[in-house]
Chimera marker file (.cmm) of the C-alpha trace (Angstrom):
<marker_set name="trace">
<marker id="1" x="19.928" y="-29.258" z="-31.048" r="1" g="1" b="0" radius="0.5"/>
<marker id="2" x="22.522" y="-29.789" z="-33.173" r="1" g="1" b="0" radius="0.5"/>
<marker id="3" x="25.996" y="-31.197" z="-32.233" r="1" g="1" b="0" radius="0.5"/>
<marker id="4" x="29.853" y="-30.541" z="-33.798" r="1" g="1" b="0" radius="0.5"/>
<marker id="5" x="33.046" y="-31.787" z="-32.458" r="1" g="1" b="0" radius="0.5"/>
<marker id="6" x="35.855" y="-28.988" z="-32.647" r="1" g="1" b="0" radius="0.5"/>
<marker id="7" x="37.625" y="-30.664" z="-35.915" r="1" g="1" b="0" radius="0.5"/>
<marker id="8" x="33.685" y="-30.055" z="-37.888" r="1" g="1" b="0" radius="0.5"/>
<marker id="9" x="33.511" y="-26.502" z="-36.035" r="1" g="1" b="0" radius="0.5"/>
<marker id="10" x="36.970" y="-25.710" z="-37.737" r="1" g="1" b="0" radius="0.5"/>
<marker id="11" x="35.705" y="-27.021" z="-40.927" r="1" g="1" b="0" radius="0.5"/>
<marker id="12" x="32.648" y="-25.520" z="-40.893" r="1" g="1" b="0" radius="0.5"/>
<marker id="13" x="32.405" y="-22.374" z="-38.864" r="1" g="1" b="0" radius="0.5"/>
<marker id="14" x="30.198" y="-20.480" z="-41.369" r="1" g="1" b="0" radius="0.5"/>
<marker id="15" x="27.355" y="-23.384" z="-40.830" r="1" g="1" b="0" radius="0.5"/>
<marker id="16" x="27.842" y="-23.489" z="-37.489" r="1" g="1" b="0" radius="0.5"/>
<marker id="17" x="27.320" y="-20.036" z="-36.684" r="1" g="1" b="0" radius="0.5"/>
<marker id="18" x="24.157" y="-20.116" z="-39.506" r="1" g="1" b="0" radius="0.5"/>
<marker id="19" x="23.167" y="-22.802" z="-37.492" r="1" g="1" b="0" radius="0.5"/>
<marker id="20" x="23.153" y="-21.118" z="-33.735" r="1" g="1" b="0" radius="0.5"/>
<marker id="21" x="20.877" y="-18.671" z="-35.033" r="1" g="1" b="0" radius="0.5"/>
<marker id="22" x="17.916" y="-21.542" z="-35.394" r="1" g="1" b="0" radius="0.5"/>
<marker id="23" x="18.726" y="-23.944" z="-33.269" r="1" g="1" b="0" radius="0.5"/>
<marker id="24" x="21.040" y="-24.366" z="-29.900" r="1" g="1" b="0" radius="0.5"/>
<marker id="25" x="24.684" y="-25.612" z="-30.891" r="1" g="1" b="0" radius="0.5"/>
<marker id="26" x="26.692" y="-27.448" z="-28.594" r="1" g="1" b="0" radius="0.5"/>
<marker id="27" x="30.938" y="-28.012" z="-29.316" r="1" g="1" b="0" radius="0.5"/>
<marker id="28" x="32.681" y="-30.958" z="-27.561" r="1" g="1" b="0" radius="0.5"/>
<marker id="29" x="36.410" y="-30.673" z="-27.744" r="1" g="1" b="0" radius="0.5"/>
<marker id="30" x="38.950" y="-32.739" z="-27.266" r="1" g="1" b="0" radius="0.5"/>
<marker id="31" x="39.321" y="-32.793" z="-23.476" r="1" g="1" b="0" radius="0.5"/>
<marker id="32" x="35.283" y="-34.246" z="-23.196" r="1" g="1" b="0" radius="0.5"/>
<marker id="33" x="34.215" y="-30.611" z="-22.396" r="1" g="1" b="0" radius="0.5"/>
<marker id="34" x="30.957" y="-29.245" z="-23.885" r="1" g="1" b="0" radius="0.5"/>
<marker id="35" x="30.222" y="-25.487" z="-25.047" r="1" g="1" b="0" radius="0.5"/>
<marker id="36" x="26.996" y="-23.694" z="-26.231" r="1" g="1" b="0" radius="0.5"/>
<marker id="37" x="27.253" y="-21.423" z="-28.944" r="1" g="1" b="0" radius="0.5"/>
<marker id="38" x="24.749" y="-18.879" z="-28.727" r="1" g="1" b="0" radius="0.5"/>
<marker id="39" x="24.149" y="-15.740" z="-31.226" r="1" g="1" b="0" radius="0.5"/>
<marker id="40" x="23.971" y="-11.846" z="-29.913" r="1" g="1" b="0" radius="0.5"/>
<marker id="41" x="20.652" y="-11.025" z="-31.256" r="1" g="1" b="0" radius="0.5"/>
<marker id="42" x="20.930" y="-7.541" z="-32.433" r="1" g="1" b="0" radius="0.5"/>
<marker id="43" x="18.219" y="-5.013" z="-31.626" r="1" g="1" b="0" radius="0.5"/>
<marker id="44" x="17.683" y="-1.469" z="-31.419" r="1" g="1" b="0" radius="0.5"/>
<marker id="45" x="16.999" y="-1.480" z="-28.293" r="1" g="1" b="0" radius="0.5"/>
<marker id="46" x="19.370" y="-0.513" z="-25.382" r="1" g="1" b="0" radius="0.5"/>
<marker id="47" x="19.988" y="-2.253" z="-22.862" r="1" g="1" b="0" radius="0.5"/>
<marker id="48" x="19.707" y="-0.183" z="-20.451" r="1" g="1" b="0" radius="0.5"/>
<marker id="49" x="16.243" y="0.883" z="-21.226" r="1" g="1" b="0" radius="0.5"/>
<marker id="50" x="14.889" y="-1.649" z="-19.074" r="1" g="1" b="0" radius="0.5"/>
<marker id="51" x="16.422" y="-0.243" z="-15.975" r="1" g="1" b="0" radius="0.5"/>
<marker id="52" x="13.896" y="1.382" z="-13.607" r="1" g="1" b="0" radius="0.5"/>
<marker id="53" x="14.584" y="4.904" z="-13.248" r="1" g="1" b="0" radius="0.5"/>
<marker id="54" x="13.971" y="7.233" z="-10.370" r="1" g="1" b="0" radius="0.5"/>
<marker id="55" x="12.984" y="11.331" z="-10.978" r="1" g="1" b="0" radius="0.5"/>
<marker id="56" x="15.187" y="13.382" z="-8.397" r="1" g="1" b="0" radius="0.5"/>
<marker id="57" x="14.828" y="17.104" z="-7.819" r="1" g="1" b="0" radius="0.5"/>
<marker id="58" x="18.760" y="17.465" z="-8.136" r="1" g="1" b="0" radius="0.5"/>
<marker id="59" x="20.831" y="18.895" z="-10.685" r="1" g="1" b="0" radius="0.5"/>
<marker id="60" x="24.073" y="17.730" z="-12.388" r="1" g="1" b="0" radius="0.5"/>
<marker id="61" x="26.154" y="20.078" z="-10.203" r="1" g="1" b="0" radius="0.5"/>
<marker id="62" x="25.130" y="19.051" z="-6.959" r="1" g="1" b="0" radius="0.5"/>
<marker id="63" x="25.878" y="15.575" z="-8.031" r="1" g="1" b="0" radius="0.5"/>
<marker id="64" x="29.142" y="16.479" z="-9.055" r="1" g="1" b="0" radius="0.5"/>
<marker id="65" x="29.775" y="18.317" z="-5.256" r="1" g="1" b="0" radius="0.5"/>
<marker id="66" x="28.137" y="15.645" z="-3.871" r="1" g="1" b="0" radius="0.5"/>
<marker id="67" x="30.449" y="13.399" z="-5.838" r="1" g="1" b="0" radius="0.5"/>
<marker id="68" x="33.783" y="15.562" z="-4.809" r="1" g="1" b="0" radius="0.5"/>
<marker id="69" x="32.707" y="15.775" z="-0.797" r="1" g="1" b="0" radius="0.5"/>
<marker id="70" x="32.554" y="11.968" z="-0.625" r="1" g="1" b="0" radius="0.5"/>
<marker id="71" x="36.268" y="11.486" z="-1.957" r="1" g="1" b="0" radius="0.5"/>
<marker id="72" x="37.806" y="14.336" z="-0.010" r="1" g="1" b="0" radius="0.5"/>
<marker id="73" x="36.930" y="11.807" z="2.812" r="1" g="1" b="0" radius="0.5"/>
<marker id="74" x="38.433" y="9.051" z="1.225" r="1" g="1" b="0" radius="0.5"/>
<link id1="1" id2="2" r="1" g="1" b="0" radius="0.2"/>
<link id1="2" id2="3" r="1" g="1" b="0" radius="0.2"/>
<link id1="3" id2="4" r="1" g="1" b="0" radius="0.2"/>
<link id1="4" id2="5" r="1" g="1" b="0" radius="0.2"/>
<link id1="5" id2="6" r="1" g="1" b="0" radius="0.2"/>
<link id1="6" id2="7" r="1" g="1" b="0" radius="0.2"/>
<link id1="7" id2="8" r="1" g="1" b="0" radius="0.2"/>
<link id1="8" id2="9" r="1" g="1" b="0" radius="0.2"/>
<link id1="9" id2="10" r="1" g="1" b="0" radius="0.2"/>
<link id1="10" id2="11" r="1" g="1" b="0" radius="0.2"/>
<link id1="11" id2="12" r="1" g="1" b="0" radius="0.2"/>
<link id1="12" id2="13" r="1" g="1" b="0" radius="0.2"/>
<link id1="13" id2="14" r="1" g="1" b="0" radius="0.2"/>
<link id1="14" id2="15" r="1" g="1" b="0" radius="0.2"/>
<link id1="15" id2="16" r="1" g="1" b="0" radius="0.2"/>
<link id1="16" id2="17" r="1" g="1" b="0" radius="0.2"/>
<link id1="17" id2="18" r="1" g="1" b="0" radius="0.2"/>
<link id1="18" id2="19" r="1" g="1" b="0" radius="0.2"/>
<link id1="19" id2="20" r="1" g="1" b="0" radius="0.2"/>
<link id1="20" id2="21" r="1" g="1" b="0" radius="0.2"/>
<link id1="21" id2="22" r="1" g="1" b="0" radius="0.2"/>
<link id1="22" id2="23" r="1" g="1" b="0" radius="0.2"/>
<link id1="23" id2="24" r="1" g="1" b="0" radius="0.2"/>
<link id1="24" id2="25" r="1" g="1" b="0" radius="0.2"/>
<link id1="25" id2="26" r="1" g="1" b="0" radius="0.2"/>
<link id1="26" id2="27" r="1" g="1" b="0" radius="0.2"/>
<link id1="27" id2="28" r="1" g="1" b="0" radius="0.2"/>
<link id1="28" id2="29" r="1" g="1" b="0" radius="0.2"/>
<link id1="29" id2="30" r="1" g="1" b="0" radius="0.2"/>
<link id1="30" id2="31" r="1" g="1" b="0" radius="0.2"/>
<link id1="31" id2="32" r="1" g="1" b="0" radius="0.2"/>
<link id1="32" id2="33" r="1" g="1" b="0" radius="0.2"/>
<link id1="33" id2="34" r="1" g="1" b="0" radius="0.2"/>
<link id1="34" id2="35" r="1" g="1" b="0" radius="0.2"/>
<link id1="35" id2="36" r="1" g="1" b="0" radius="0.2"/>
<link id1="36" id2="37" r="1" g="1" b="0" radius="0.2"/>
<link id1="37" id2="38" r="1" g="1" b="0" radius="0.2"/>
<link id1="38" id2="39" r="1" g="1" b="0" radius="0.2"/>
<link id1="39" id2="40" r="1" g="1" b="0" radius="0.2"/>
<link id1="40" id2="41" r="1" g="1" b="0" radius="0.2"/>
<link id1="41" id2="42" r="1" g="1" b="0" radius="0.2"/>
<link id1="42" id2="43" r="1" g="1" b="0" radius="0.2"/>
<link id1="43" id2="44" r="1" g="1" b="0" radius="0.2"/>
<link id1="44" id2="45" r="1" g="1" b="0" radius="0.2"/>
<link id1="45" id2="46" r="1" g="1" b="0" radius="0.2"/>
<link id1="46" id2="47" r="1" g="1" b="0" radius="0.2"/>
<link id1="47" id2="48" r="1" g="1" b="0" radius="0.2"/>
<link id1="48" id2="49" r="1" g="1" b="0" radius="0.2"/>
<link id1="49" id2="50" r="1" g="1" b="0" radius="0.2"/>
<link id1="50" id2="51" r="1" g="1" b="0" radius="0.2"/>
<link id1="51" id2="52" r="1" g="1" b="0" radius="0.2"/>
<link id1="52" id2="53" r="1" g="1" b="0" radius="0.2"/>
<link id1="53" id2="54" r="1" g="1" b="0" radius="0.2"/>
<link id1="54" id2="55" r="1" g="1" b="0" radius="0.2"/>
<link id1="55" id2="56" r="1" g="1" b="0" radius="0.2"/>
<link id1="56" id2="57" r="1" g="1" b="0" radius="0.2"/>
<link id1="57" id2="58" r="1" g="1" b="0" radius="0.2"/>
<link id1="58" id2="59" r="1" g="1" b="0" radius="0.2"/>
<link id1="59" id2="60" r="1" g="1" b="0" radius="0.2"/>
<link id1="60" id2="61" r="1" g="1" b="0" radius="0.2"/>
<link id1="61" id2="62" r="1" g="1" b="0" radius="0.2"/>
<link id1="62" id2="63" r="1" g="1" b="0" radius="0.2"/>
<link id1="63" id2="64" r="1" g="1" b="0" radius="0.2"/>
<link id1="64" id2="65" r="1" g="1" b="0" radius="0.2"/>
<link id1="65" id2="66" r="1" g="1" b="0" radius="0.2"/>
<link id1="66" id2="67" r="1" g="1" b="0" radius="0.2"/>
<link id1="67" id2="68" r="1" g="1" b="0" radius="0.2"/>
<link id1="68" id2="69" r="1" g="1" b="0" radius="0.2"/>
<link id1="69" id2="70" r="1" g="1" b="0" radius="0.2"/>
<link id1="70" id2="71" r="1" g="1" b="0" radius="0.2"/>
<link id1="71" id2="72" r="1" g="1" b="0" radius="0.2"/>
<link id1="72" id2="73" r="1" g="1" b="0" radius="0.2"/>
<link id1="73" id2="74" r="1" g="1" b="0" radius="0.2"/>
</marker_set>
């Protein structure tokens, strides 16, 4: 872990954010309050992949109608 005060993350933002991608980061400002800086990691992926999915016998249209019968009720 490595640990910067807000006046060395101003200087040295570049090496900080090198530095969140191998090890955790923590920033103490000023006011005695402590942040974590950790990196996005980029992938391919999406995240909504992981999302279990369920297979209905229903088409787009009768989800739209379905869709437009609830809010005339509103």
């Amino acid at each position: 872990m490595l640990v910067f005060n807000v006046f060395e993350f101003t200087q040295n933002t570049t090496k900080v954010f090198d530095s969140a991608l191998i090890d955790e980061v923590i920033i103490h400002n000023d006011d005695g309050n402590s942040y974590k800086l950790l990196p996005i990691k980029q992938t391919e992926k999406s995240p909504f992949e992981d999302i279990p999915r369920i297979k209905l016998d229903i088409t787009t249209q009768e989800i739209v109608e379905i869709l437009h019968e609830c809010r005339a009720g509103i």
